[in-house]
N, C-alpha and C positions, 0 to 999 in steps of 0.2 A: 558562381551562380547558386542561389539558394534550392534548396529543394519545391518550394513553391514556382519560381522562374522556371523550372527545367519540366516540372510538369505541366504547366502554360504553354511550353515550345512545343512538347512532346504532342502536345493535346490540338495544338496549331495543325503541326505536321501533319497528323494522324486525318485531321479536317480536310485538309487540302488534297490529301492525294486520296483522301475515301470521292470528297465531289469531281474530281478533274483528273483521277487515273493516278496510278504508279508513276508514270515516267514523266509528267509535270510535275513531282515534288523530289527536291535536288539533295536535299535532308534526308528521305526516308532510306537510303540507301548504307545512311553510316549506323541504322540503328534496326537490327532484325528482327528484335520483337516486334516495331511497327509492322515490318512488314507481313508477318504472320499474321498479326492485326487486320493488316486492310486485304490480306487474301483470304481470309476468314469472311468478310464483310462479302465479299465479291464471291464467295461461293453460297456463302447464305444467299442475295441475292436470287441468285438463278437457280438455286434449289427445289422451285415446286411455287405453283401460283396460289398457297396455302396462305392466308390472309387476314389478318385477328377481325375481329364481328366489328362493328362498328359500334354497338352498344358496349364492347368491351375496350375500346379503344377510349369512349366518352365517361364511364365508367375510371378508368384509368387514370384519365386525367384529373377527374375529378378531386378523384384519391389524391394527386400530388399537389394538384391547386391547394386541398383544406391541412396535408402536410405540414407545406411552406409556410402558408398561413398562421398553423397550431407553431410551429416553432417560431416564424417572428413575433407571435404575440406572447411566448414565453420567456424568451429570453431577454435580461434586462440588463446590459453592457453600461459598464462605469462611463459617467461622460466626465469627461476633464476640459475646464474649459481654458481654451488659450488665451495668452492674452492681447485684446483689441486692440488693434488701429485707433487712433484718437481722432481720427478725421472720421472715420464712418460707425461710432457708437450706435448699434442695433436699440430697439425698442428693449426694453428691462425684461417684457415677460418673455423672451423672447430665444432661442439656443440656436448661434451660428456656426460656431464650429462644433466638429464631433469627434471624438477622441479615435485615438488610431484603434482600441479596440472595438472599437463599434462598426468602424472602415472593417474590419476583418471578420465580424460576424455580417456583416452584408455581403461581405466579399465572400463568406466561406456559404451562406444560404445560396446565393447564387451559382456558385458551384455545382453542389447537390443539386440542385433544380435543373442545370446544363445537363449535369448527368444523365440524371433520371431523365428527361427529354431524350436526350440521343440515344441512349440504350434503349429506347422506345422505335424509335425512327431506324434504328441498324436493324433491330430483328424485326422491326415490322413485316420485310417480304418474306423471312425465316423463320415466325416464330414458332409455326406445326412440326418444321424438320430440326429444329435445335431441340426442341421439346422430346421429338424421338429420340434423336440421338444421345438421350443423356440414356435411356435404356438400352442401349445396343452394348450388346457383346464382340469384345474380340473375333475378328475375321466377318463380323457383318457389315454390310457396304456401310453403314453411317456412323461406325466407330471412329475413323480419319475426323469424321467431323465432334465428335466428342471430344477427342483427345485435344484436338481446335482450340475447343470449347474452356477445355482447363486449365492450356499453355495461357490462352489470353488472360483468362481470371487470374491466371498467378502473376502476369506480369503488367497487368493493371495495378497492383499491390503495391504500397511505398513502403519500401523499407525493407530488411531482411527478415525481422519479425513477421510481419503481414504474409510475403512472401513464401515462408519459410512451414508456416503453416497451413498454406496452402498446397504444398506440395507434399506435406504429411498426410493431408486428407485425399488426395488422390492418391498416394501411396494406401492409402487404407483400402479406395475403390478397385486399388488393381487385386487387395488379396482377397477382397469381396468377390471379382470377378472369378479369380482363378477357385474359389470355394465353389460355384456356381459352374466352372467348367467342371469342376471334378466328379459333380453330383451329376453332371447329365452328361457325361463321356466323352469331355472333351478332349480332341487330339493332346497328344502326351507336345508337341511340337507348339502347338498355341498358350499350352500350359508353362511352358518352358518359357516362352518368348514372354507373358504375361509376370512370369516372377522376376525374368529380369529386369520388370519396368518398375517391377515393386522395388527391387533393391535401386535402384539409382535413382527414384524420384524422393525414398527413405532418407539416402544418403545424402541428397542435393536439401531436402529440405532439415534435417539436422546440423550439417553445416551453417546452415543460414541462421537457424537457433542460435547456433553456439554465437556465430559472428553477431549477431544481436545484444547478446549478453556480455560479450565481453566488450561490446561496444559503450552500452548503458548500462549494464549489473543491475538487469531488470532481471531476477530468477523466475519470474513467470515463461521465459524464453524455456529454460530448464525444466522446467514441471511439464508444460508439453511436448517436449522431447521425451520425458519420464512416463507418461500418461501413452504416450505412443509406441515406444519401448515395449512396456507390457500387455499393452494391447495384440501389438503383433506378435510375441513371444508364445502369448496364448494361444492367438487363431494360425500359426504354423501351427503348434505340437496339436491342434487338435485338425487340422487339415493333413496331416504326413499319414495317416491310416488310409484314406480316401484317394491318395495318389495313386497313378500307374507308376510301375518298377522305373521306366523310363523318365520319369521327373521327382525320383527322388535325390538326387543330387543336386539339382536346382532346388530341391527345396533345402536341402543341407548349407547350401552357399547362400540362401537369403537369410537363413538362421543365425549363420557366422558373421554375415553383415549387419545384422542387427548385434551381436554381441559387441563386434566393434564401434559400431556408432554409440552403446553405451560403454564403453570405458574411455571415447571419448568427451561426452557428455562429462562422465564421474571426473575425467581429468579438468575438466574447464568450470566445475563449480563440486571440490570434493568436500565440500558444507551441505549440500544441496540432498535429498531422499533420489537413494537407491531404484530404479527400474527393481520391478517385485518377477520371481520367478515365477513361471506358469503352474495353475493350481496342481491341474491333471499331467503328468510328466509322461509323453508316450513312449518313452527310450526308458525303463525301468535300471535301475543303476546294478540287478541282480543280474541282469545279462552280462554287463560287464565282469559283476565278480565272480561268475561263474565261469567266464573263460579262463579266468585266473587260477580259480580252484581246482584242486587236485579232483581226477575220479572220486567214487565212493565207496570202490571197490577196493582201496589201500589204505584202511587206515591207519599203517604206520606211514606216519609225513617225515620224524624226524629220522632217514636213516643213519643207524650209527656204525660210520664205517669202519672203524678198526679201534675197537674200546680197550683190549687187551696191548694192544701197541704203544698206544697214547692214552694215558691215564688225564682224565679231565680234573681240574678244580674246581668244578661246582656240582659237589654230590646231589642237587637235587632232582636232575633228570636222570639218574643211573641206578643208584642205589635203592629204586624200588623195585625191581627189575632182578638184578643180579648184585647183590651188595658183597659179596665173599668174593667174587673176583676183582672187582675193583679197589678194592680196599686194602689188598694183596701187598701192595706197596709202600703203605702208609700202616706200621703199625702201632704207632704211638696212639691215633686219634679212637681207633674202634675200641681197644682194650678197654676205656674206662667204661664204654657202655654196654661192653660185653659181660664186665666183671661185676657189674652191679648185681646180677639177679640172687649169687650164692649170698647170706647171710652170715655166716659167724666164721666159714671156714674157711670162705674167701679172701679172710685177710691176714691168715699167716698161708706162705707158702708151703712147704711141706716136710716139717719140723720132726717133732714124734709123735707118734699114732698115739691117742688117746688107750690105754691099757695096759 
């Protein structure tokens, strides 16, 4: 079944059990995104006798009537023409058949136009409480419906690509939100529960990149997993100041979730540009090496433990220090640079005294 046939059935489905109930359509049960779909619909429904104006209803329409319109009268599809029956030869001026891509731009206008109609028709008894609910924060009563709101939009999406990016961008609205709880004191527990939604909606839609890409070696898959990478890389190190002590380790494990989502990116296209590190770095790297580093109270570092015992071979760390005990042992190497300074006497040993 092609991908056009499956979203025709899906779209069937989706029809039949929104006008006639859940439990007359025998279909929607083997597929659960519908279903979140049509209990999505049924809670918008009863959600408030909130009501779009009627000027903006006609309005509306309007806008998609001159749409449709603007697009059939742009687009200019090749006709090819078949060839005729000999028993029924049309008039000369005259074009009876139409080429299959012409069938597919009427077929794909018409689409769009169903679309846009239904998504019209579904929020209509909804569209004041959906329109809130895209403002709502974590633990207020119309966030259930938000999150609703962006399961269906991702899984209206064809394709891992479409998909896949759309679970990046809500990955981005959870670290939106969680920046937003931190400024106005949200519980360390909402804060927590919010970054874990960051990390798995990150990871669920990176996947889908990748699988995209290696499906078609379209690198544009790749660039917005890159684009997304550094984005969040950024808004952690500059959100970890802002936290309570109680979700800083949630924020350490969305950080390391993101590291790994980019090495697996780098693995699945390593031609492809690098995720960029964050400008402002709030883990300074001097922390680390000062754990490392001795006091500064000692500065001898290198202690020398038993020099007299064990005569080293590289005079350069000893012999500024103490060179006559070290050198003790070796007297071949110091004499010639000791015997250099005497001039004319130094070089007879000690012969007869001049007189």
């Amino acid at each position: 079944m092609s991908d056009l046939h499956r979203a025709r059935a899906r779209a069937e489905t989706f029809a039949h059990a929104v006008d006639h109930g859940p439990r007359h359509s025998s279909r929607l049960s083997d597929d659960p995104e519908l279903e979140e779909a049509v209990e999505l619909v049924g809670r918008l429904r009863t959600a408030g006798a909130v009501a779009p104006r009627p000027e903006f209803s006609a309005e509306l329409r309007h806008r998609l009537l001159e749409q449709a319109a603007a697009r059939a009268a742009t687009s200019t599809p090749t006709m090819v023409r078949s060839t005729p029956d000999s028993s029924d030869d049309p008039p000369s001026g005259e074009d009876v058949d139409a080429s299959v891509t012409d069938i597919r731009h009427r077929h794909g206008r018409r689409i769009r136009l169903v679309a846009s109609t239904a998504a019209l028709v579904l929020l209509g008894g909804g569209i004041g409480s959906a329109a809130a609910a895209q403002q709502a924060m974590p633990g207020d009563t119309l966030y259930g419906m938000k999150r609703s709101i962006e399961n269906v939009a991702t899984n209206v999406g064809i394709g891992d690509d479409s998909r896949g990016r759309r679970d990046l961008e809500h990955a981005k609205t959870r670290l939106s939100e969680v920046q937003a709880l931190a400024g106005n004191g949200g519980s360390a527990t909402t804060i927590n529960g919010t970054l874990d939604d960051f990390s798995a909606q990150a990871r669920k839609g990176v996947s889908r990149l990748v699988a995209s890409y290696q499906q078609d070696g379209d690198a544009s898959s790749i660039v917005a997993v890159t684009a997304f990478i550094t984005s969040a890389r950024q808004g952690l190190g500059e959100l970890a100041p802002k936290l309570p002590p109680e979700s800083l380790k949630s924020a350490v494990e969305a950080l390391a979730t993101i590291d790994q989502l980019a090495q697996h990116s780098t693995t699945a296209c390593p031609k492809c540009d690098k995720p960029k590190a964050p400008k402002n770095q709030q883990v300074p790297p001097s922390t680390v090496e000062e754990s490392v580093k001795p006091p500064s109270g000692s500065p001898k570092t290198p202690p020398a433990g038993k020099p007299s015992t064990v005569p080293t071979a590289k005079p350069t760390t000893t012999p500024t220090k103490v060179p006559n005990t070290t050198l003790v042992g070796e007297p071949t190497t110091p004499p010639s640079s000791l015997k250099t300074p005497p001039r004319p006497s130094g070089s007879q040993p000690t012969g007869t005294p001049s007189g």
